[in-house]
N, C-alpha and C positions, 0 to 999 in steps of 0.2 A: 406541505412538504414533509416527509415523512424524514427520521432522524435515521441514522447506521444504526443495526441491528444487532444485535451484543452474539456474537457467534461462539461466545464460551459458554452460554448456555445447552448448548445442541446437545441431545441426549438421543440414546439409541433407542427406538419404537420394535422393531423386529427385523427378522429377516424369512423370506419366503424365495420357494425354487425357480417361480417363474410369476407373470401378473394376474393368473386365476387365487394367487395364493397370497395378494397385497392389501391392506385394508382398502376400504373405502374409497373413488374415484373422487376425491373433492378435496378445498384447498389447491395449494399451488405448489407442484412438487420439481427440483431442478435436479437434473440427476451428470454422475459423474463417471466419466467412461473412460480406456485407455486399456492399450496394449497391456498385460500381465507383469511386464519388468518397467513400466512408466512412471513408477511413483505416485500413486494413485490414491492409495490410503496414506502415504507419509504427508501427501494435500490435503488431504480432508483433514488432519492430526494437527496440523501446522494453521491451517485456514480458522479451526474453533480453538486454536491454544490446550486442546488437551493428547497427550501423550500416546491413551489409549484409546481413542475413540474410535480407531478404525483399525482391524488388525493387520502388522504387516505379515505378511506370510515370507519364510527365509525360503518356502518352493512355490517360484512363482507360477501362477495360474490353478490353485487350487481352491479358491475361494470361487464356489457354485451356486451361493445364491446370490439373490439381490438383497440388501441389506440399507432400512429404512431410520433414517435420524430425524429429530425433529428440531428444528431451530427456536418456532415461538411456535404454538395455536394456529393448524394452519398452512404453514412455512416446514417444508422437510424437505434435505437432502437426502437425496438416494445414491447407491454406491453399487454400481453394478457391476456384474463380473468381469474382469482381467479377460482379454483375449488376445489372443495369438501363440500363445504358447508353444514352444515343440514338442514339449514332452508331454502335454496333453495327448491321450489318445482323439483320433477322430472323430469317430461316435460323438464322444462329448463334447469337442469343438463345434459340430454343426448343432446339437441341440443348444448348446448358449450362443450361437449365434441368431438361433430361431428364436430364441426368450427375446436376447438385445432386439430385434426385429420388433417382434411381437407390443415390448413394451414402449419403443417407441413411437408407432404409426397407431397403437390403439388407447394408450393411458391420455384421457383427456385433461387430466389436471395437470402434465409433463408442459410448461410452457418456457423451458431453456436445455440444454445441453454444453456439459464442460465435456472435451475430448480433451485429454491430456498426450503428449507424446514425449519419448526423448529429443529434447531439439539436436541431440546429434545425428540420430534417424528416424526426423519427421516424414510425415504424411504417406506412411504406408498403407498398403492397399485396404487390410482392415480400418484402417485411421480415417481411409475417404470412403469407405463404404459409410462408417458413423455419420460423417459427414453428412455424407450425401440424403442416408436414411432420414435423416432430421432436418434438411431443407427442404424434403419433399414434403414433410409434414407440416411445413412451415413453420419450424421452429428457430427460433436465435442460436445460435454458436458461439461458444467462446473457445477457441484452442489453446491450450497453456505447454509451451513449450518448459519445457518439465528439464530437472539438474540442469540451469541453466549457468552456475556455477563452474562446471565444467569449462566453460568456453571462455575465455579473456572477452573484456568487454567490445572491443572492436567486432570481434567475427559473432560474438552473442546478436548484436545489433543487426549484422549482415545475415543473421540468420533468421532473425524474425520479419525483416525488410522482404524474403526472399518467399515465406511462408503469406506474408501478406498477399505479396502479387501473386500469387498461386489461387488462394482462395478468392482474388478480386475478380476471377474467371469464373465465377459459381453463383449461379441467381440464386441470393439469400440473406441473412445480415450472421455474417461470420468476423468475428474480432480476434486477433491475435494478439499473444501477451507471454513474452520469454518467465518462467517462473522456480522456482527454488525453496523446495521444502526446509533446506539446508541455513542459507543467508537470507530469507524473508525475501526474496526479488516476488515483487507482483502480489504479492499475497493482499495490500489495500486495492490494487485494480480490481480483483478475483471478487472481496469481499462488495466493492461497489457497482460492477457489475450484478451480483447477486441481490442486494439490495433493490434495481433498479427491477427486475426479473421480481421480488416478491410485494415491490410497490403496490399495486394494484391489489392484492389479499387485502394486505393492510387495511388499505383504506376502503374498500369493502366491510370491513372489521367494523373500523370506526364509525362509519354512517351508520350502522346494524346497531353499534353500544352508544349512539346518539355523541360523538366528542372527541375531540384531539386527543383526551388526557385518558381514556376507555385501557390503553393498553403500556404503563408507565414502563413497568416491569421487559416489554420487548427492545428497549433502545439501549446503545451504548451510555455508560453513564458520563457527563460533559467533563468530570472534570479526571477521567481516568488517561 
């Protein structure tokens, strides 16, 4: 059984314009996707405890690449471009929509998908295209209803209740989860999900350096 995985380690590897331009196809990479104005970097900020690890942008949708972090050996999040935007021109729109595309139905070491949305206006058409992209691929879904603070806790709940039966019409394994950069909501689901998504490297790992103890340094420390 492998232990939680210390996510204030994650450090930034690079960033490239599309998946011709990504290191290496190996390893297990989970990547992080949402609307431009979703909170998408202040998640990734929040989820490893560090402030700057992901930039927010005060104009949103101008972040054009993909942008690669690494959590342990192996294990890396990815943070892919913001879309939807309005004031993006066109042009640009459809080519990052062609990368999102691209990088999801063809990067073979991609085996999860976080879509984030605003839970005040979930599951926009771009939001189930991502969706959809990544169950065709068969990949896992987690949807994270994003400033979930916003909402009083009653209609928070009825709002994630309403996103679940939505996606329960979808052949796939998609999990929904109200969440908040802001008040920590969800942010230990997120991380246990993720865990559960980079299990399998792990222990890859460990049979390869012969021993449970091969990788001390990648776990939460017990008594933190």
């Amino acid at each position: 059984m492998n232990q939680p995985l210390n996510y204030r380690n994650t450090s930034f590897i690079t960033s490239a314009p599309d998946i011709r331009h990504l290191p290496q196809d190996a390893g297990v990479e989970i990547a992080f996707a949402g609307r431009s104005n979703a909170g998408k970097s202040s998640a990734l900020n929040r989820l490893t405890d560090q402030k700057g690890l992901a930039r927010t942008s005060k104009t949103p949708g101008r972040t054009q690449l993909i942008n690669m972090f690494e959590v342990v050996q192996g294990c890396n999040l990815i943070d892919l471009p913001g879309y939807g935007f309005a004031q993006v021109p066109l042009e640009m729109k459809l080519k990052w929509q062609k990368s999102l595309g691209e990088y999801l139905q063809r990067r073979e070491c991609l085996q999860g998908l976080v879509v984030l949305m605003d839970i005040r206006h979930p599951m926009k058409d771009l939001d189930q295209q991502m969706i959809n992209w990544a169950l065709e691929s068969r990949l896992p879904v987690l949807v994270l209803l994003t400033k979930a603070d916003k909402l009083k806790s009653g209609a928070r709940k009825a709002q994630v209740l309403k996103i679940r039966q939505m996606t329960k019409e979808l052949e796939g394994d998609v999990q929904v989860e109200a969440f908040s950069s802001l008040k920590g909501i969800g942010v230990d689901q997120v991380r246990r999900k993720l865990d559960e998504w980079y299990a399998p490297e792990l222990e890859r790992q460990r049979v390869l350096a012969g021993g449970d103890d091969a990788f001390p340094e990648q776990v939460e420390e017990d008594n933190e």
